[in-house]
C-alpha positions in Angstrom: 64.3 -4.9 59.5 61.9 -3.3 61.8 60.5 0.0 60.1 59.1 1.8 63.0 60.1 5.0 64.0 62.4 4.1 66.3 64.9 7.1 66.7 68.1 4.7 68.4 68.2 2.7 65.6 69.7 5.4 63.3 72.9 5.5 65.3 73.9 1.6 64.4 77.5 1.4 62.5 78.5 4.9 63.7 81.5 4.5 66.7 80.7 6.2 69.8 84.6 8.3 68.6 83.5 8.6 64.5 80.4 11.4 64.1 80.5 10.4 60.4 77.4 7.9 58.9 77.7 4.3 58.1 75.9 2.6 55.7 73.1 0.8 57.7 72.3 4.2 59.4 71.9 5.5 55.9 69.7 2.6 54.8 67.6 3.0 58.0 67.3 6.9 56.4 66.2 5.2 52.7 63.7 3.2 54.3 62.6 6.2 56.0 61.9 8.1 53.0 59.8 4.8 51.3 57.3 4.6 54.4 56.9 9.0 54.2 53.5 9.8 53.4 53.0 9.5 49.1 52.6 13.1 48.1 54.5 13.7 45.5 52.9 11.9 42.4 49.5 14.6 43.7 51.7 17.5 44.1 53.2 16.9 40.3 49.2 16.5 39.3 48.7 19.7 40.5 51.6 21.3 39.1 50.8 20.3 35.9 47.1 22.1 36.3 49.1 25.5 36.8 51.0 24.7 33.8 47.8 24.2 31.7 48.1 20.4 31.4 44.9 19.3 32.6 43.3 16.3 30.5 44.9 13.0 31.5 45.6 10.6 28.4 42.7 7.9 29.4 40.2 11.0 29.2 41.4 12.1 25.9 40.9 8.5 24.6 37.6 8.4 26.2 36.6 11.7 24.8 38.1 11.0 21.3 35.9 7.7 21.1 32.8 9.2 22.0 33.5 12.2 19.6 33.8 14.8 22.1 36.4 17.2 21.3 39.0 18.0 23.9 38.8 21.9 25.7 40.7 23.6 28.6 39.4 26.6 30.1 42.3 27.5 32.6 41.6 28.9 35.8 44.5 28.0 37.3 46.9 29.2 35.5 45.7 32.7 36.0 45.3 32.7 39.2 48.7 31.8 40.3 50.3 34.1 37.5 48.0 37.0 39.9 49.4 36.0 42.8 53.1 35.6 41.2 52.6 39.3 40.1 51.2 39.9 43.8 54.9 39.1 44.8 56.8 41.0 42.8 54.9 44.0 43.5 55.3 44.0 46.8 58.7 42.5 47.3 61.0 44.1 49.8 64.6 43.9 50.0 66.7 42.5 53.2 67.6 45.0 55.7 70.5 43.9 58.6 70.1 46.0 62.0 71.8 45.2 65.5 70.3 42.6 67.3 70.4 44.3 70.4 73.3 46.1 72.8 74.4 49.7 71.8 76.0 50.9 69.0 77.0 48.5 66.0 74.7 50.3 63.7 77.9 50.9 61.1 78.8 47.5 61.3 75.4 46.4 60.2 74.8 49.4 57.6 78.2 48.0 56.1 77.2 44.1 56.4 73.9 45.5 54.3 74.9 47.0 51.7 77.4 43.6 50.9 73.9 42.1 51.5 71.7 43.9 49.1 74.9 43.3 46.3 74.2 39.8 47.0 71.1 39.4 46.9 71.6 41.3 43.1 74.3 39.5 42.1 73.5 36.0 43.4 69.7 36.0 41.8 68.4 35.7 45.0 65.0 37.5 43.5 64.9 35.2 40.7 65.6 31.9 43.0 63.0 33.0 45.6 60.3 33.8 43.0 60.4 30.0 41.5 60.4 29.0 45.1 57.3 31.0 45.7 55.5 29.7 42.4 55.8 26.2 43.6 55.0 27.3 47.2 50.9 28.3 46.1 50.9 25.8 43.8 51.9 22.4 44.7 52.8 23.7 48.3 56.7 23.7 48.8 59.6 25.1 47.2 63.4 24.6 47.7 66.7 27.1 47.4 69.7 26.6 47.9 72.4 29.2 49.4 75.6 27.9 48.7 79.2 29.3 47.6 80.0 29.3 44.1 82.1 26.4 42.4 83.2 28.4 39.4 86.6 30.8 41.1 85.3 33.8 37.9 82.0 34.0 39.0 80.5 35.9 42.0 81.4 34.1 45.4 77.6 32.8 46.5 74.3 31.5 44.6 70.6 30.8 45.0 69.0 28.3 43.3 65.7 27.4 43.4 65.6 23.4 43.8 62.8 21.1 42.5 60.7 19.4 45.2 61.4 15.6 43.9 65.2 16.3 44.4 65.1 16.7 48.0 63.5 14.4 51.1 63.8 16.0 54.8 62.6 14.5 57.7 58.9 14.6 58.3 58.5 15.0 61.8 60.5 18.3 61.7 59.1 21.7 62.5 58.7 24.4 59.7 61.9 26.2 60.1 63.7 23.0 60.1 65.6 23.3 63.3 65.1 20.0 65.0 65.1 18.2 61.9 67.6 15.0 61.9 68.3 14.8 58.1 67.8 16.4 54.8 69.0 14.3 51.5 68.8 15.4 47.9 69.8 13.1 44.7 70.6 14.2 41.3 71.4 11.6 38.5 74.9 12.8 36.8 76.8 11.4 34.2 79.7 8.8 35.3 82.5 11.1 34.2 81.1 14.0 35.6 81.4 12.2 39.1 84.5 11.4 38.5 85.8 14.2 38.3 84.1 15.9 41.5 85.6 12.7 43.2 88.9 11.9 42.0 89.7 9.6 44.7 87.3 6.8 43.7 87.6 7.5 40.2 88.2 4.1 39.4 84.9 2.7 41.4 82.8 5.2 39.8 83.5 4.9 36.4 83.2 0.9 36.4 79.7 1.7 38.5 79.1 3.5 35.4 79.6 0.3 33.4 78.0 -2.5 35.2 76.2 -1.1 38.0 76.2 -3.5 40.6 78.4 -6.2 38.9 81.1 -3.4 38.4 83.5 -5.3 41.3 83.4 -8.3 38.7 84.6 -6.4 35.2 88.2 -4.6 37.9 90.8 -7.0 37.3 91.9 -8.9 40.2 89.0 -7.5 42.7 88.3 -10.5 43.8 91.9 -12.5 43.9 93.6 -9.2 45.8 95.8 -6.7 44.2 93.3 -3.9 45.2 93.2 -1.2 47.5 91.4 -1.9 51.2 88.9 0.5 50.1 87.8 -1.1 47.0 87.3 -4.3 48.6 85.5 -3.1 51.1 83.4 -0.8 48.5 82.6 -4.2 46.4 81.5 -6.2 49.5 78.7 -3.1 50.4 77.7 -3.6 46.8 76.7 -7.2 46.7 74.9 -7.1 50.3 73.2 -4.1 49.5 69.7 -4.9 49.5 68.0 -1.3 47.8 66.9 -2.0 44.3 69.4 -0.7 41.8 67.1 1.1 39.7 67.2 4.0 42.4 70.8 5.0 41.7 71.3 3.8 38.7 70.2 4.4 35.2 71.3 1.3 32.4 70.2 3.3 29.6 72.5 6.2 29.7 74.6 5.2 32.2 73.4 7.9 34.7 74.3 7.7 38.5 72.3 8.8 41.2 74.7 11.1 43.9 73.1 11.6 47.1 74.0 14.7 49.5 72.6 14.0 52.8 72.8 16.6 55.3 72.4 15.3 59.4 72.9 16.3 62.6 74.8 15.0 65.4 73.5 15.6 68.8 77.2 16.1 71.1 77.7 17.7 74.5 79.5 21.1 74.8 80.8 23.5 77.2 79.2 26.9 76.4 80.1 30.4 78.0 77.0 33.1 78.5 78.4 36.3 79.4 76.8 39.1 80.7 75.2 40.6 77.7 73.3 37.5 77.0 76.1 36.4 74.3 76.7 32.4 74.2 79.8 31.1 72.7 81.3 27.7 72.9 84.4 27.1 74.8 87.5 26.5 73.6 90.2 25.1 75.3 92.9 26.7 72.6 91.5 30.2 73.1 93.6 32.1 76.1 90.9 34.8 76.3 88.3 32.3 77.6 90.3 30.9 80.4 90.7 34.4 81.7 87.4 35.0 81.5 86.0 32.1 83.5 88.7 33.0 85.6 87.9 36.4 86.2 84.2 35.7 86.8 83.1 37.4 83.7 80.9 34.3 81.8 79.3 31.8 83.2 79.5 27.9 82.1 77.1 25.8 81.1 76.7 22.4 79.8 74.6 22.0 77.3 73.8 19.5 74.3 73.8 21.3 71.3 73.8 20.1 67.3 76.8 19.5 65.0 76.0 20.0 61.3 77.8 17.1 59.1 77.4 16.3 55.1 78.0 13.0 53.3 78.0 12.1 49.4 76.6 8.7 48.0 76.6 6.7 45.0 74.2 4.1 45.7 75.9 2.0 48.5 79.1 3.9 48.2 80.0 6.7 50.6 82.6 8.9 49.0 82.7 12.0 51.0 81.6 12.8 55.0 82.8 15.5 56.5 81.5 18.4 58.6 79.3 21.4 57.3 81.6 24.1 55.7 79.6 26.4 56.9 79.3 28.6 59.9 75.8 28.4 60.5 74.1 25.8 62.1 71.2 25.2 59.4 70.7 23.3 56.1 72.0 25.3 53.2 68.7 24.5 51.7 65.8 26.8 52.3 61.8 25.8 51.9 59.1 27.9 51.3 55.8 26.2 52.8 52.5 26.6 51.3 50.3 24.8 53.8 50.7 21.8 55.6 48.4 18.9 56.9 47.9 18.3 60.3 47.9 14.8 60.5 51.1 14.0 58.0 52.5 17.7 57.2 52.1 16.8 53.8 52.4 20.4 51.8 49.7 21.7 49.5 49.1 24.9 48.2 46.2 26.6 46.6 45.3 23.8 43.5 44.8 21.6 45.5 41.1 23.2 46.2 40.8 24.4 42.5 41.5 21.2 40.6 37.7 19.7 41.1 35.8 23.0 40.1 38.4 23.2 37.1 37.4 19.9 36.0 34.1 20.7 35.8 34.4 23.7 33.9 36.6 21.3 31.1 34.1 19.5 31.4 31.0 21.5 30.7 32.9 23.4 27.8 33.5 20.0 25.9 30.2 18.8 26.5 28.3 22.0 25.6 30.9 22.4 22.2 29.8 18.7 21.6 26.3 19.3 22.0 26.4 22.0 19.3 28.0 20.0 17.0 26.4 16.6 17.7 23.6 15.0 15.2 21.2 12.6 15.7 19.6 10.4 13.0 16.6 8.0 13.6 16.4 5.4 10.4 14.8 2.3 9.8 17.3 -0.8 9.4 18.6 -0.4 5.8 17.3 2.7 5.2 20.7 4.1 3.9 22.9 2.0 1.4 25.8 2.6 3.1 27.5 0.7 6.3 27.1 2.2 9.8 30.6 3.7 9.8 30.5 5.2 6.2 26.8 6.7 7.5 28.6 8.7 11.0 31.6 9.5 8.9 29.5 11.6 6.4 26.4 12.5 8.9 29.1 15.2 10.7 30.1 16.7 7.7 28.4 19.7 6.9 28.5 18.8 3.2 27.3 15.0 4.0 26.2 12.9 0.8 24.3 10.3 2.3 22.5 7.7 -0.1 19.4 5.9 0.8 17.8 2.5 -0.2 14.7 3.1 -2.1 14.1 -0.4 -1.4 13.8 -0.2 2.3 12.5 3.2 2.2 9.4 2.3 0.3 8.3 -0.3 2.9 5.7 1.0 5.3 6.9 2.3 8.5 10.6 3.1 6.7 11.8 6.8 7.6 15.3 8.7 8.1 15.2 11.7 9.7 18.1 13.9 11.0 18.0 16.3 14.5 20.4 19.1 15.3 20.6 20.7 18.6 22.3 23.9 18.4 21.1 25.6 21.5 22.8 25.6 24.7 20.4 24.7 28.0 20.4 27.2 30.3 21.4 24.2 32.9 24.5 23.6 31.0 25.5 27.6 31.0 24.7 27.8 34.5 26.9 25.0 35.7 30.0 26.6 33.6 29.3 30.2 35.3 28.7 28.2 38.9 32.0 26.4 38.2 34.3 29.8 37.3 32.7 31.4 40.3 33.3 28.2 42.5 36.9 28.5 41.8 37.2 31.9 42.5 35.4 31.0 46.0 37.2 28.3 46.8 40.7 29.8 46.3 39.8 33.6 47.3 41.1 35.0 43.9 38.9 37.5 42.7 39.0 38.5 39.0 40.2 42.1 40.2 43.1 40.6 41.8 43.4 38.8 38.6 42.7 42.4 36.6 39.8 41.0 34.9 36.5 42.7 35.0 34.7 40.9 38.0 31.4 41.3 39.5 31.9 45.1 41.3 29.9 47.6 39.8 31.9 50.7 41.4 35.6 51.4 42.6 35.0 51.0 45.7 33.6 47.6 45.8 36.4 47.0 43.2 38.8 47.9 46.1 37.0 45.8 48.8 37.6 42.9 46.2 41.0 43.7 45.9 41.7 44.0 49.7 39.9 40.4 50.6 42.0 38.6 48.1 45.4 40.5 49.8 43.8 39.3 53.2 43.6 35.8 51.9 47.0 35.9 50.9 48.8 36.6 54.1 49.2 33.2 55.5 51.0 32.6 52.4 53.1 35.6 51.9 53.9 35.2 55.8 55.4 32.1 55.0 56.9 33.2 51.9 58.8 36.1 54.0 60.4 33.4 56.6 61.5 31.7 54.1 63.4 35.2 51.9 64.2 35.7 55.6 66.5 32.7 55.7 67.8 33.0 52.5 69.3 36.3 53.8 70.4 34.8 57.4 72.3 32.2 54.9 73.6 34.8 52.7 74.7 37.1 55.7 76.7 34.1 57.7 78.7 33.7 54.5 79.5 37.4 54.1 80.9 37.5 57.4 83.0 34.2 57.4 84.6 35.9 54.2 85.5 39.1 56.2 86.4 37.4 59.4 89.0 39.1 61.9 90.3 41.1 58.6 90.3 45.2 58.7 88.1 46.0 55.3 86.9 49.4 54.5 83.4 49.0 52.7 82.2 51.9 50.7 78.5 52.5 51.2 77.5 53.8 47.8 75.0 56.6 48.6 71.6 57.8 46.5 70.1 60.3 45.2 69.7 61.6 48.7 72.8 60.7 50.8 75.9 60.7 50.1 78.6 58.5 50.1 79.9 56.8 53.2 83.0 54.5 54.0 83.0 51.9 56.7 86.0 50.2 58.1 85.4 47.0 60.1 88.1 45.4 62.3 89.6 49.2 62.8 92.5 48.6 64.7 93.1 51.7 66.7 93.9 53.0 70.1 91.8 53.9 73.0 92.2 57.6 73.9 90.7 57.3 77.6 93.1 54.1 77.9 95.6 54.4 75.4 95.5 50.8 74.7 95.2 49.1 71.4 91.4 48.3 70.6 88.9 47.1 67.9 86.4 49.4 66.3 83.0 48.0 64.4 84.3 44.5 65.5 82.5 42.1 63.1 82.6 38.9 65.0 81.6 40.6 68.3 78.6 42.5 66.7 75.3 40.6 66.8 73.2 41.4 63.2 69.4 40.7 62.3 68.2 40.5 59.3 65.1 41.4 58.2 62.8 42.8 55.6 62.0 46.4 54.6 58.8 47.4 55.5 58.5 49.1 52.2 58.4 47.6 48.7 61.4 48.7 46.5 59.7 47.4 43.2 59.3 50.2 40.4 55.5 50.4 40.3 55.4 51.2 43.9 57.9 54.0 43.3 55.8 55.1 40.7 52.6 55.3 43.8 55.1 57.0 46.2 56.2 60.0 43.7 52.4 60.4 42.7 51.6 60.8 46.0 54.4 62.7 47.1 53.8 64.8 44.1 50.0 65.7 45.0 51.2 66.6 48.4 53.6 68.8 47.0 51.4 70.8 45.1 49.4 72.3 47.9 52.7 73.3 49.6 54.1 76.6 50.0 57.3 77.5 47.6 59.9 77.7 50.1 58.7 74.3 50.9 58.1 72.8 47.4 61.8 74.1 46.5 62.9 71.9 50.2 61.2 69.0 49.2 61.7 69.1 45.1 65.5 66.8 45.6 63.3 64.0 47.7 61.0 64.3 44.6 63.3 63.7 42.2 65.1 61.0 43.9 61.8 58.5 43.0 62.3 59.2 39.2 63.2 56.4 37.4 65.4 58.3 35.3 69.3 57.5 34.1 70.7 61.2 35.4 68.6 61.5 38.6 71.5 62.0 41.0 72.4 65.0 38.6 69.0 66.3 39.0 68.9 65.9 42.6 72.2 68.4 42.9 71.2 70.7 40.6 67.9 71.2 42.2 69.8 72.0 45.4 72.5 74.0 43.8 69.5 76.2 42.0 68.0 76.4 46.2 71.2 77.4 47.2 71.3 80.5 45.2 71.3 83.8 47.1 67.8 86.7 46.6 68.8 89.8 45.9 68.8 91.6 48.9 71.5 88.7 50.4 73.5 89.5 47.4 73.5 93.1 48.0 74.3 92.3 51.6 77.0 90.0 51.1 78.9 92.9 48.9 78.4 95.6 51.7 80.3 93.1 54.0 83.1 92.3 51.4 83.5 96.1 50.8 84.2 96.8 54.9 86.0 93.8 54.5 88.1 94.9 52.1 88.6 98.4 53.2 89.3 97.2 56.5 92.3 95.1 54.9 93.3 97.7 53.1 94.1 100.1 56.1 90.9 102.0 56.6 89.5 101.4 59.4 90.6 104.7 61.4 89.2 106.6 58.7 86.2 104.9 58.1 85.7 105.3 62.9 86.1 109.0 62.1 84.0 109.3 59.2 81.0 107.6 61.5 82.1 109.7 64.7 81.8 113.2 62.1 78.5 111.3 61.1 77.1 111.2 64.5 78.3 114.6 65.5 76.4 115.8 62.6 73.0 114.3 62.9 73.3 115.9 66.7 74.2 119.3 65.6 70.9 118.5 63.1 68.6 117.5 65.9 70.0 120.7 68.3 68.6 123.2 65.1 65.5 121.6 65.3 65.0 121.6 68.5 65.6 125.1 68.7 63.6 126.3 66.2 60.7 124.6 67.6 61.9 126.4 70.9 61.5 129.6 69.3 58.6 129.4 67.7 56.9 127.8 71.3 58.2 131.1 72.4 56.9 133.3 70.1 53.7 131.9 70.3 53.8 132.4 73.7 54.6 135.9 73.2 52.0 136.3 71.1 49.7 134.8 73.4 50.6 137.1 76.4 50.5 139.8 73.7 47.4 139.5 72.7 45.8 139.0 76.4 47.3 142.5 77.7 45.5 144.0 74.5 42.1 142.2 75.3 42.5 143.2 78.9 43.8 146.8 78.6 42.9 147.7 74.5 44.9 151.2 75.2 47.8 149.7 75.4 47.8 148.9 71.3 48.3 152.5 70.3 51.7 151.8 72.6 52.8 149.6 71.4 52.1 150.4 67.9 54.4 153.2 68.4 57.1 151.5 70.1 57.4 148.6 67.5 57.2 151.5 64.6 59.9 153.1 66.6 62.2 150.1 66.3 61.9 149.5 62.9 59.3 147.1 62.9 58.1 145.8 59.1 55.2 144.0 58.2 56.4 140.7 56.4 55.4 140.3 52.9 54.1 137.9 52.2 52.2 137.5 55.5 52.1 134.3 57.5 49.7 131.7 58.0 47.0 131.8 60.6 48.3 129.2 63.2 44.3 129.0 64.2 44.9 127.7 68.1 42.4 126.0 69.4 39.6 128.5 71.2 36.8 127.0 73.6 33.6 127.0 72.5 31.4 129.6 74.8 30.4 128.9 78.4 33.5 126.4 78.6 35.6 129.5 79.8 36.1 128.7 83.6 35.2 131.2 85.7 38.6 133.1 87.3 40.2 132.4 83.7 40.3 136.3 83.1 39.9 139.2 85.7 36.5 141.2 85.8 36.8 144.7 84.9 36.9 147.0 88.3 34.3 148.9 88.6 34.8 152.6 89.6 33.1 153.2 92.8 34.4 157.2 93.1 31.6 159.4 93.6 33.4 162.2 90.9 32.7 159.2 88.1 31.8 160.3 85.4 33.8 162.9 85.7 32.1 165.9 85.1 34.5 169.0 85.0 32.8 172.5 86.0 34.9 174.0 83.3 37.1 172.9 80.4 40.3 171.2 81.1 43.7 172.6 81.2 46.8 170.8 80.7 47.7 167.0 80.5 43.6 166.3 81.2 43.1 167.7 78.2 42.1 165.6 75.2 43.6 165.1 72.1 43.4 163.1 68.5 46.5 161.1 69.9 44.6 159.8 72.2 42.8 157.5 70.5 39.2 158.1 72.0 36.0 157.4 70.9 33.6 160.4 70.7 36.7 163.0 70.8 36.7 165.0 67.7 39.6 164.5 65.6 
């Protein structure tokens, strides 16, 4: 048989009518796997340097006959468990949002919350993580996302599948997409098989006998008296030419089962409709007739893949049927580390480390060997003792070694014993030179590692730090497609379970939100066109799913409540007490919901001054219930008539006293003007009963201008008398009224 890659030869024994795989197609796939590139017996090498296991068993026989003693400084080890760490550090949980189109957001806030319960409940984490440790060591990993066998146990699992269990195709991309085939064997126990299978019980537990030569220990196999099947079973074990050490075990009676997973390439009729959705047609559906008659998809014919599985037992088929799934992929997952060019044979980061760590083994035996060696120069026969006897007791530090006086009382005869116990500085160098190679080679610093590394401030601690995160994100990238599809697996299965059903999902809320229920498949009607319509419809909503952009791991919590808590600090209180609940919700503490509502219950609480508030308004309430109202109007329209009547007396009496001032004002100028007017007036207010008031007043002290401020025509000038009889001068004493008296107030008159 020609083993070139030639692609048509895979569909010989299949009917053009049968999708299912024949058994030359499926040797054509064994031989396939036998001419793959030989990777694995490496990758196992290196796992076993991550594991610590690093001196072969020729090398310790070596060392052991040269005396050197055996030592293992691991480097490896160390490093991965950093990066391991790295992982969990920063790990993120799946988040579904709609992949595109309007609304659909409760549909995929539902669809995550069943999500993030199975990714707990599942061991998704867990699975993904032993993935990830083989992925940076030997450079793949495997999980698979499957339903669960056991009916008490949660519906789905991950498991995280060894690398030797499982062949693919090679020439596939990374996400596995276009690949043809994917097989993996496990070696079960005969009864065990038997009872997965119960149809070819029979065959399987006489494989479990003889192997190959089962037909010949069934009675009558070969005169008749059998089933169709079982003859034709026993004529594909004798012309089977794979060697039967591959599926069988003779020493405990193991059998190798083989679940291959392929892909059949068959045309289809596919409807695109309008909002870029692609579904296949199908000719029992009603609804898309009327829409290719109504003009609303349009049809295309396409070839497109058809997911099948089959089980073998060596030769045997005993199961083929398609996926029982709804997605198109394998329900097995890898995680790539890096991949040649040339054969896409995976490796990971030992693969660069394993030569410097060999060195460093190396050095440490040979310098503890050094220490300990001992070197004897002698004379032939110098000690009475054989060879053997004299190395035996020459390394023990309380040797008893005899001599031959004979021998050593010949001229020339001496024995004489060296010890080296100082290291070479070239020796010390090339250990140091080999744990700093590997840290160069891999990109691993000894702060990523938390050692204590060559930075001599925080800063340059941190730079460290950061390149070794850089160095990390090819890896990380391809470790977050991978958790990606794990969740795309996961998420199909969730919605096959819920189908076309109506399901309310509760949406358990945090510290921060509350509570929220979500009914998909609502059956309901249309208020605009009351006609009977689907709300949050599951199978029409398209869902992504993708990861958080923020690590939910505890230690990171513990960064974001530091932080948040610094920030805090420098706020004002009204907006401490605001942000106090968002605060609380990153404590990792058993009552933090509690916490949370009392802290807004205690913001809720009302000052003083709104309490005293709030009772004035209860009062009128209450008084206004209680009938009061008119009274309460009359008692504010008395109020206001009051406060005017007070306002009207003030008013006045500022009147009155502007008047009197006034009064006194014009008073006071007729007195400057004409001063004989006093005496007057004197009389007239003593006439009416004027009193002086005791006490006396205050001086209201008006404002006077200062001299030469006094415009001129303020006051009148005083008239001059211009009669020629001025001063009067009387020839003769005055008679009558011209004559003057003490009344009359004059200066120079004699009283």
């Amino acid at each position: 048989m020609d083993y070139a890659d030639d692609r048509n030869g895979e569909q010989q024994g299949m009917d053009d009518d049968d999708q299912s795989m024949g058994l030359a197609e499926y040797t054509y796939i064994v031989r396939e796997i036998e001419l793959q590139p030989k990777w694995r017996a490496r990758a196992d090498k290196e796992a076993d340097y991550g594991d610590g296991n690093q001196l072969e068993g020729e090398l310790l026989q070596r060392m052991q006959q040269a005396g050197i003693p055996p030592a293992v400084e691991d480097q490896i080890g160390p490093a991965l468990r950093a990066i391991q760490g790295y992982e969990a550090a920063s790990r993120t949980d799946w988040r579904v949002t709609p992949n595109g189109g309007l609304g659909g957001q409760d549909v995929a806030d539902a669809i995550n919350y069943r999500l993030n319960e199975a990714e707990r409940m599942s061991k998704a984490d867990k699975a993904c993580s032993e993935a990830f440790r083989s992925e940076i060591g030997p450079g793949l990993g495997w999980v698979e996302v499957s339903r669960n066998a056991n009916p008490l146990e949660y519906p789905y699992r991950c498991t995280a599948i060894h690398r030797n269990e499982i062949h693919w195709d090679f020439h596939c991309k990374p996400d596995m997409s276009d690949a043809r085939w994917l097989r993996r064997h496990r070696w079960l126990h005969p009864t065990r098989l038997a009872a997965i299978f119960p149809d070819h019980r029979a065959m399987i537990l006489e494989m479990g006998k003889g192997s190959t030569a089962w037909w010949a220990n069934m009675p009558g196999a070969i005169e008749g008296g059998t089933s169709t099947g079982l003859s034709s079973t026993w004529g594909d074990a004798r012309g089977w030419t794979i060697s039967e050490d591959r599926w069988y075990n003779p020493w405990n009676k193991d059998l190798c089962l083989s679940e291959l997973w392929y892909r059949r390439w068959v045309p289809a009729i596919l409807l695109k409709a309008r909002d870029g959705r692609v579904i296949e047609y199908d000719p029992e559906n009603p609804a898309h007739d009327m829409a290719i008659a109504r003009g609303t998809v349009e049809v295309q014919r396409a070839t497109v893949p058809r997911m099948r599985r089959s089980y073998w037992i060596g030769p045997h088929r005993v199961f083929d049927g398609p996926t029982p799934y709804t997605h198109p992929h394998f329900p097995y997952v890898p995680f790539w580390g890096f991949r040649e060019d040339a054969t896409n044979v995976p490796y990971g980061y030992t693969r660069s480390m394993i030569y410097q760590q060999d060195s460093l083994n190396s050095a440490t035996a040979k310098a503890r060997w050094g220490l300990s060696v001992v070197r004897v120069e002698r004379t032939k026969g110098a000690v009475a003792m054989t060879d053997a006897q004299l190395r035996r007791q020459i390394a023990r530090p309380d040797a008893d070694i005899v001599l031959d006086p004979v021998e050593m009382a010949k001229p020339g005869a001496r024995f004489e014993i060296h010890r080296d116990f100082q290291l070479t500085d070239q020796q010390f160098q090339l250990m140091m030179d080999a744990r700093s190679a590997i840290e160069r080679v891999s990109g691993i610093s000894s702060g990523f590692q938390g050692k204590r590394g060559t930075a001599t401030s925080g800063i340059q601690e941190q730079t460290q730090v950061e390149q070794s995160n850089q160095s990390l994100e090819t890896m990380m990238d391809n470790f977050r497609a991978g958790r990606t599809m794990v969740g795309e697996l996961l998420m199909a299965m969730i919605i096959e379970d819920i189908g076309d059903q109506e399901q309310e999902i509760v949406i358990e809320g945090d510290a921060i939100n509350a509570d929220r229920v979500v009914t998909l498949n609502k059956r309901e009607m249309d208020p605009v066109t009351n006609t009977p319509r689907v709300s949050n419809d599951l199978m029409r909503t398209r869902l992504l799913v993708s990861l958080e952009d923020v690590p939910s791991t505890k230690s990171f919590r513990g960064q974001q409540l530091n932080a948040l808590s610094e920030a805090v600090k420098s706020l004002p209180a009204q907006y401490q007490a605001a942000a106090m609940p968002f605060l609380a919700s990153l404590m990792d503490v058993p009552f933090k919901r509690d916490l949370v509502e009392a802290l807004r219950a205690a913001g809720q609480q009302e000052s003083p001054e709104q309490v005293e508030e709030r009772i004035k308004q209860e009062v009128a309430q209450a008084l206004k219930l209680a009938g009061n109202d008119l009274k309460a109007r009359e008692l504010d329209m008395r109020e206001r008539l009051t406060d005017a009547q007070v306002k009207q007396i003030m008013a006045q009496a500022v009147q009155t006293g502007v008047q009197a001032a006034f009064s006194a004002m014009q008073g006071g100028a007729q007195v400057a003007q004409m001063p004989m007017i006093a005496p007057i007036a004197d009389a007239i207010m003593s006439g009416a009963g004027y009193q002086r008031p005791n006490p006396g007043g205050d001086d209201p002290n008006f404002p006077t201008p200062p001299a030469g401020m006094v415009p001129a025509g303020a006051a009148p000038d005083v008239r001059q008398n211009t009669s020629p009889e001025f001063p009067p001068r009387a020839p003769s004493g005055m008679q009558g009224i011209e004559t003057a008296t003490p009344a009359d107030n004059l200066e120079g008159v004699a009283q």
